[in-house]
C-alpha positions in Angstrom: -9.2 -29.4 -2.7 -6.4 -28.6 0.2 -4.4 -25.8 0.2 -2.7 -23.2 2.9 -2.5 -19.8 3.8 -1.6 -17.6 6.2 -4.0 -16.1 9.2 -4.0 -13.2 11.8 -5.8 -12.6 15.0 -7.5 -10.1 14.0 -7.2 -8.2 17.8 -3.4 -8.5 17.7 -2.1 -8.8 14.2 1.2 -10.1 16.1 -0.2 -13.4 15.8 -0.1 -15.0 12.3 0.2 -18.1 11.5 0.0 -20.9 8.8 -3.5 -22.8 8.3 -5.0 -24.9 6.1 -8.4 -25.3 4.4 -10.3 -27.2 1.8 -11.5 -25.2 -1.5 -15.2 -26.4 -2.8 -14.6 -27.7 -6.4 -15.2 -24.9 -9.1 -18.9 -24.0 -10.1 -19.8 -22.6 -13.2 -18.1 -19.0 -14.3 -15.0 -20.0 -11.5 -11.7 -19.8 -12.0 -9.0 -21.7 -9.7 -5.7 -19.3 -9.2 -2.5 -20.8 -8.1 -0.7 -17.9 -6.2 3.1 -17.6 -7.5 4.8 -15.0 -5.0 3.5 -11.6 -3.2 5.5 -8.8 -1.6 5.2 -7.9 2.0 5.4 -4.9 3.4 4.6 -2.3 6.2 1.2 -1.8 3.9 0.0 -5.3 4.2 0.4 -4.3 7.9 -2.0 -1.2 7.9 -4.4 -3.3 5.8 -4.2 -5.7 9.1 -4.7 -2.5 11.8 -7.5 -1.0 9.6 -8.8 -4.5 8.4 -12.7 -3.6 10.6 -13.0 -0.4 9.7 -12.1 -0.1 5.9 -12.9 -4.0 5.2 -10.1 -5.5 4.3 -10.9 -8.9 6.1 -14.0 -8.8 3.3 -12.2 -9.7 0.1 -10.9 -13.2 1.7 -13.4 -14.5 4.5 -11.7 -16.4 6.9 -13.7 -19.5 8.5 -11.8 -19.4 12.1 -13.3 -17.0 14.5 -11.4 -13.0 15.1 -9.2 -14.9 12.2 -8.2 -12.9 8.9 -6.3 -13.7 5.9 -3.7 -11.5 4.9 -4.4 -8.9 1.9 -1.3 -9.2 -0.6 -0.4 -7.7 -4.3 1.3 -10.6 -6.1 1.0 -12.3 -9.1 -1.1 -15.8 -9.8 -1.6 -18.5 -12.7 -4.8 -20.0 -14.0 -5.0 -23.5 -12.8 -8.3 -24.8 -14.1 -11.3 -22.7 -15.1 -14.8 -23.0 -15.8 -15.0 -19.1 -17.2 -15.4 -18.2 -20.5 -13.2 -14.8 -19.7 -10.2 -16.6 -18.4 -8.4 -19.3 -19.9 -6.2 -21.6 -18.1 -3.1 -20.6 -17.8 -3.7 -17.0 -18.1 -1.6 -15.1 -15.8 -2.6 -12.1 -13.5 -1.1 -9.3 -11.0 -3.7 -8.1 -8.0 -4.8 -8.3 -4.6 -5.0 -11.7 -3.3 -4.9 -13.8 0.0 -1.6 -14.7 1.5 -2.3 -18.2 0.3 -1.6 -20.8 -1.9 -5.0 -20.5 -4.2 -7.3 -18.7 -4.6 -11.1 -19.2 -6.1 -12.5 -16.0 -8.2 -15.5 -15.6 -10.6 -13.9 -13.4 -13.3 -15.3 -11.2 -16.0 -13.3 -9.4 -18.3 -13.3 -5.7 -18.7 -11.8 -5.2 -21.9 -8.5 -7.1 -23.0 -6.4 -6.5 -20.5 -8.4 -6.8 -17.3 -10.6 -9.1 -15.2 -12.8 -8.5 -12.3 -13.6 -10.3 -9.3 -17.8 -10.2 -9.4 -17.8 -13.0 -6.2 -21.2 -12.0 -4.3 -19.1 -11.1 -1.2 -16.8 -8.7 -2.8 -19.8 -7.1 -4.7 -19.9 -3.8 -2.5 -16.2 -3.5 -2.1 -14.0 -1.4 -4.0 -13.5 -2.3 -8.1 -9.6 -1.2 -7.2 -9.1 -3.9 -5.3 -11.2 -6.3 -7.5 -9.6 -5.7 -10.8 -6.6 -8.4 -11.7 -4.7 -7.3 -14.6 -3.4 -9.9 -17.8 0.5 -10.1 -17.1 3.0 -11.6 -19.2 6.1 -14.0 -17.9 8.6 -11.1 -16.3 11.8 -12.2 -14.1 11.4 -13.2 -10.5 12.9 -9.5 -9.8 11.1 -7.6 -12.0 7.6 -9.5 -10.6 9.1 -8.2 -6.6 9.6 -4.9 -7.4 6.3 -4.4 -9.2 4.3 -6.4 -6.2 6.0 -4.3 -3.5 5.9 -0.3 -5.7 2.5 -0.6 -7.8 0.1 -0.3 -4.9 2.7 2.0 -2.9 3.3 4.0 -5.5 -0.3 4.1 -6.9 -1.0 5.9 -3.1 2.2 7.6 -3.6 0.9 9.5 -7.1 -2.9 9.8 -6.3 -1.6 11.7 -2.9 0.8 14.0 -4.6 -2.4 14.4 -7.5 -4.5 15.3 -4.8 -2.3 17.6 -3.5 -1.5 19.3 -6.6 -5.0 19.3 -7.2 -5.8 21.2 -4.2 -3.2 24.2 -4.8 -1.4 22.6 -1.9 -3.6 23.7 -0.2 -1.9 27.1 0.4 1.3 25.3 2.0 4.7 26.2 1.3 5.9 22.9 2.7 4.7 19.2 3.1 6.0 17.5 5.8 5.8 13.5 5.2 5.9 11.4 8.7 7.6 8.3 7.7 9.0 9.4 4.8 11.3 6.1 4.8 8.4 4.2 4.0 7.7 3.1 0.5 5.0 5.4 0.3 6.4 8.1 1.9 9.4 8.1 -0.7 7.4 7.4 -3.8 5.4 10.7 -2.6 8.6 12.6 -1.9 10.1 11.8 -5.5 6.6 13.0 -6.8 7.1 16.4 -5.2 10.7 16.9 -5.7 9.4 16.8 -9.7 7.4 19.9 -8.8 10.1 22.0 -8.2 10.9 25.1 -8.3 7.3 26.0 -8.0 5.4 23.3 -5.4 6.3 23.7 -2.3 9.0 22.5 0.0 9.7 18.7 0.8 10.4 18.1 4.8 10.8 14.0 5.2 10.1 13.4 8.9 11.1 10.1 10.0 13.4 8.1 12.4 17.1 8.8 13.5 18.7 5.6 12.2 16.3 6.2 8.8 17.9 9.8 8.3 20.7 9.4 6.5 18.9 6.9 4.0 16.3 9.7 3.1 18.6 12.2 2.7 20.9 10.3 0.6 17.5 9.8 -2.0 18.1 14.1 -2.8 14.5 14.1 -3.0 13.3 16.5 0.5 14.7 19.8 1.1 15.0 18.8 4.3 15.3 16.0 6.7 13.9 15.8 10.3 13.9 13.4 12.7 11.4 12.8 15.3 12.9 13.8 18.2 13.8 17.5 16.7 10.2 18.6 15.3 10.1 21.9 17.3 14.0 22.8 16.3 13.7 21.4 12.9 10.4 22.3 11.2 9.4 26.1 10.6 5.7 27.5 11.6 4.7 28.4 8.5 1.5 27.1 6.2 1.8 23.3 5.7 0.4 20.0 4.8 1.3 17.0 6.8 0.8 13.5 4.7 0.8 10.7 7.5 2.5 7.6 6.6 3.3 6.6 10.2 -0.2 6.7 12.4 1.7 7.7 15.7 -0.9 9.7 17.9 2.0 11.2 19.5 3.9 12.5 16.6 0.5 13.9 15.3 -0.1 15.4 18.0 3.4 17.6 18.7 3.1 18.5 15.0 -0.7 19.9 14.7 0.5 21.6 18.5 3.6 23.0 16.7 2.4 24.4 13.7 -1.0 25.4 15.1 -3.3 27.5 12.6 -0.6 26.9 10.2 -1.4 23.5 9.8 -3.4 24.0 6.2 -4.2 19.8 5.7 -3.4 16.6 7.8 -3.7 13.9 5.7 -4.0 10.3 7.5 -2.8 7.6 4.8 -1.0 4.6 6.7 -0.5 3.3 9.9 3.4 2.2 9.6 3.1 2.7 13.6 0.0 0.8 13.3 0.9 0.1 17.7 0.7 3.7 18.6 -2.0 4.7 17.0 -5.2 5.9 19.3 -7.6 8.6 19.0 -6.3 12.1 19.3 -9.3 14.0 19.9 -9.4 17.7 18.6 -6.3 19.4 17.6 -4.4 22.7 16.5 -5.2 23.0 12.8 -6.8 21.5 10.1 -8.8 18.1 11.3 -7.0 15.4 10.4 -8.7 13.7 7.4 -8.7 10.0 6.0 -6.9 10.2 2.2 -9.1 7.1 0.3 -7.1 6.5 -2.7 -9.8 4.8 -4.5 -11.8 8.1 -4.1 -9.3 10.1 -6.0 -9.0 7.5 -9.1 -12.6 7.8 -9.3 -12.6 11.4 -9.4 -9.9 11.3 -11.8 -11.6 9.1 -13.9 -14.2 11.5 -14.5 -11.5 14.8 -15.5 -9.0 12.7 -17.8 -11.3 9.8 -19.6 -10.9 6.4 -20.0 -7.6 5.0 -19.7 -5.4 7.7 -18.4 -5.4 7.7 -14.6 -4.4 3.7 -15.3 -1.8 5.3 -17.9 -0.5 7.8 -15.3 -0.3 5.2 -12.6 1.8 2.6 -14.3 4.4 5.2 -15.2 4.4 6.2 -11.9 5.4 2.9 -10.7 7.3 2.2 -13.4 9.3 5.1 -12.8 10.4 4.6 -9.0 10.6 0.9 -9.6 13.4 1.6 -12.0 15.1 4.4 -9.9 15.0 1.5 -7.1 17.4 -0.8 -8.4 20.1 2.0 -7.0 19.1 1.2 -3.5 16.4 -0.9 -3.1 17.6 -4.7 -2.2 14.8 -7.8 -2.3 15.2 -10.4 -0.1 13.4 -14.1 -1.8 11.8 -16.5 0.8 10.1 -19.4 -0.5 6.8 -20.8 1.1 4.2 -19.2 3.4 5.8 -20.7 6.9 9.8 -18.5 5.9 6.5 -15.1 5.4 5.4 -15.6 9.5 9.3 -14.4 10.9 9.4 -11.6 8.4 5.8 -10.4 9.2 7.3 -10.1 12.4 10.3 -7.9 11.5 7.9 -5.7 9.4 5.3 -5.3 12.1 8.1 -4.3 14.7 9.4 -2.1 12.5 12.4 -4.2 11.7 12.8 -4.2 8.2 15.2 -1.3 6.7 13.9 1.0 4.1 16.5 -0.1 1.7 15.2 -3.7 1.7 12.1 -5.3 0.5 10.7 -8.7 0.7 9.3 -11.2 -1.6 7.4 -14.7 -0.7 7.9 -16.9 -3.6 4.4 -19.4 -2.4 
């Protein structure tokens, strides 16, 4: 059974490229899914640069050696099954492969979900394992929910975590790369906290400023080059979008004892990221967003972090169509070039893209 997808070198995730491959036919409780479109964005490139170390390469072994298949959210159709949990023709929205197909062994969880139980994905998180039912949508409507539900999943869970934590003590969070999808989903989630959560400082890129400040979601926008001037010493938390050692560093050397919690999400500037070894402040700590549904599953009950998550989504999604343009390629090969932009930090904020596969 042929079919194509896209690979990385898995030392320089620069290098991608279309291959091809040949599926075994379906075994018993196997479903074959035909992948209709994905979004890509500067996410899909920190699940490249953290790939090793948080697994991502383990949800879609790759046969070719230091090769990786690229970890997408898009949508896919039942193409033949032999799965008593999933018909054919039953649609889904996930994580899947940057590929044409895609071979799962499903079981449902309830009437609205299915889960990947594939031996290899058995010790990997059920976030990413879970594909839920979706009905027919426009080709617009299935972009904007592939690029914001996993970006503004992180987006809520961090701004839960947050609130969660009293802030920590901070009167202001400071967001590095606040143009990033992330970044602004967390920004519109802390502007709703207002007048009592603390202040909003979006930290990110001189040609990115006006854009941010345009959303009316920070208090205050600072660019890169102007931390020192532009951000007061006084108790913070800094959220992490961009993975910059050096921007991490000037901050936890500006703000000193005053820096309350550094939070390390993405890696947006996944090719300056290195080590910082020990620094002013708090220690800079990983924020696992599968940790924090989990624990949230425990305080709410069944149903409601799911409940609270699609709103979330749901709710920047909508407020994108203000400024938020999607650019439609068709086919894996037109997906290489704009892997490039993305990874070189190409790709405005305002735009997002779509493979239709």
């Amino acid at each position: 059974m042929p079919s194509n997808l896209l690979t990385i070198r898995k030392d320089n995730i620069r290098n991608i490229s279309t291959q091809n491959r040949d599926l075994p036919p379906l075994a018993d409780g196997e479903a074959l899914l035909a992948i209709e479109g994905f979004a890509l964005t500067a996410n899909n490139v920190t699940y490249a640069a953290t790939g090793t170390v948080l697994k991502y390469w383990d949800f879609f072994p790759c046969e070719g050696e230091g090769q990786g298949i690229v970890p997408v959210w898009g949508f896919a159709t039942v193409t033949e099954s032999r799965a008593p949990s999933l018909a054919k023709g039953s649609r889904l929205y996930g994580f899947l492969p940057a590929a044409a197909q895609l071979v799962i062994r499903p079981e449902a969880r309830g009437a609205s979900a299915v889960v990947d139980t594939a031996a290899h994905r058995a010790g990997l998180s059920p976030v990413y394992n879970t594909y839920m039912r979706a009905e027919p949508a426009s080709i617009d409507d299935d972009a904007r929910r592939a690029i914001f539900n996993p970006l503004i999943a992180t987006s809520y869970l961090l701004y839960d975590f947050l609130a969660d934590n009293g802030w920590f003590g901070a009167e202001q969070v400071i967001i590095g790369s606040a143009s990033s999808k992330t970044g602004l989903g967390l920004c519109h989630f802390l502007a709703q906290a207002r007048p009592d959560g603390p202040e909003v400082i979006g930290l990110t890129a001189a040609r990115n400023r006006d854009f941010v400040a345009s959303l009316g979601t920070c208090d205050q926008v600072v660019t890169y080059d102007k931390i020192d001037a532009g951000i007061a010493k006084r108790p913070s938390v800094f959220v992490d979008m961009a993975g910059s050692a050096d921007i991490r560093a000037r901050l936890h050397s500006h703000l000193g004892d005053n820096m309350r919690h550094s939070a390390a999400v993405g890696t947006s500037h996944w090719d300056q990221f290195r080590p910082t070894g020990d620094l002013p402040g708090a220690r800079p700590t990983f924020f696992f967003a599968p940790a924090q549904i989990e624990k949230r599953r425990n305080d709410w009950g069944k149903g409601e972090v799911e409940a609270r998550l699609d709103a979330a989504w749901r709710a920047v999604a909508a407020s994108s169509r203000d400024w938020l343009t999607i650019e439609m390629a068709s086919g894996l090969a037109e997906a290489v070039p704009i892997w490039g932009d993305i990874a070189d930090g190409k790709v405005p904020p305002a735009t997002g893209h779509y493979i239709r596969v």
